[in-house]
Each structure stands twice: as structure tokens, then as C-alpha cells.
N, C-alpha and C positions, 0 to 999 in steps of 0.2 A: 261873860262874853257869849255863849251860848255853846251850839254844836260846831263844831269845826270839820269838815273831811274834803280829807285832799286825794287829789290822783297825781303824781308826779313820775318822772323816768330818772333813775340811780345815775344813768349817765348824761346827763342834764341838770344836773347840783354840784355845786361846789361849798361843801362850809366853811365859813369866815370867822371862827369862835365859836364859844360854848352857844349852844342856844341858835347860830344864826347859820341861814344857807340862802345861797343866791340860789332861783328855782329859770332854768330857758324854757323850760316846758312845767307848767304847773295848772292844775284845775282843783280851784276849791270851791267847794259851797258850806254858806254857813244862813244863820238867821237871816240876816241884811241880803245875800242874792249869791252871786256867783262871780269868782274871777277864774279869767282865760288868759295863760301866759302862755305863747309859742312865738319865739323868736325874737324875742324882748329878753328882758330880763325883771324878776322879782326878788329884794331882798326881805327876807320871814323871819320873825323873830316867832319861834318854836314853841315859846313859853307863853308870851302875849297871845300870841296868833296873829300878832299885827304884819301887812305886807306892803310892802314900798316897793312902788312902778313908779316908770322915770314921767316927766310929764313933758309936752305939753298933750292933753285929749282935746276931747269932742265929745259933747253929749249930744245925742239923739234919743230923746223920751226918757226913758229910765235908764236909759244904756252911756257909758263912758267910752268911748275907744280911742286906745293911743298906739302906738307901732309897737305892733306885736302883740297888745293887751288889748282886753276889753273887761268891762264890769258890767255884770245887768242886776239890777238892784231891784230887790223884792218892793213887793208896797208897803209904804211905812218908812221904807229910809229915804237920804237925802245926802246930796254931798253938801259942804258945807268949808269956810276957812280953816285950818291947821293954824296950830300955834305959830310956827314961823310962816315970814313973808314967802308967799308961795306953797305952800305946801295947799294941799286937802287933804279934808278927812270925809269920811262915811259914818254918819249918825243918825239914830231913829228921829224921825221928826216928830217934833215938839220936844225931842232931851235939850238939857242946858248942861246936861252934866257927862262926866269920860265915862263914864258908868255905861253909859248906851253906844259905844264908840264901836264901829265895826273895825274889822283887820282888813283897811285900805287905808 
């Protein structure tokens, strides 16, 4: 998955089980680029590093923005369809494989 680091506030997480926390204020940067959560809501799975923001966005260039989130994506990724209908993900472009999957 690569490097993972996050900045978040204690009183701004709620955990929902082993491994999982909704994040209202969250800033992580990893290989793929950066996410910004203030006023939204993100659910992290701790272990993965995978992170679920609600949708609908907007992209402007390499940038995602939805209410209250934003994503800016290093060069090299790409967002791309999630297994279910509706969903995305963030993946190195050219993978075909989860191996390259960023935590979006």
C-alpha cells in the first residue's frame, strides 16, 4: 500500500469496531496524493488504510472535491470504477490489479 500519514483531532473520531473510525477532520497523505476531510465525514479502515467519503464530487485536474472533502492526486494515479455500482476508487494508472489501489 505504501506510506500512510495522517493528521486527525481525538475529538473529531468516532470508532465503529475493531480497525474502523469515522474521521470529521482528517488529513492523510500517502503515495497516490493527499485527502482533506473538514466537515464531511470519512470512514478508515486502520488496517487497509482504505478511506470512504460520501459522494457525489467534482474533479478539477487531478483534484476531487466533494462537501467537505477534497483529494489531490499525485501524478500517476487515476480514479477509476469500484466494484460496486457507484462507488470509486484511486489507482496507479496502467494497474489492472488491487495491488495498486490507493486508500480512497
Amino acid at each position: 500500500m505504501g506510506s500512510w500519514r495522517a493528521s486527525t483531532n481525538a475529538l473529531k473520531m468516532t470508532p465503529i469496531g475493531v480497525g474502523r473510525v469515522v474521521h470529521t477532520y482528517l488529513v492523510a497523505n500517502s503515495d497516490w496524493g493527499r485527502l482533506e476531510v473538514d466537515g464531511s465525514q470519512a470512514l478508515v479502515d486502520e488496517t487497509s488504510r482504505l478511506a470512504y467519503v460520501p459522494m457525489p464530487f467534482s474533479k478539477s485536474g487531478d483534484s476531487l472535491i466533494g462537501t467537505g472533502w477534497k483529494v489531490f492526486l499525485n501524478t500517476g494515479w487515476k480514479v477509476v470504477n469500484g466494484t460496486r455500482k457507484g462507488d470509486m476508487k484511486v489507482v496507479k494508472s496502467g494497474a489492472t490489479d488491487r495491488s495498486n489501489q490507493g486508500p480512497f
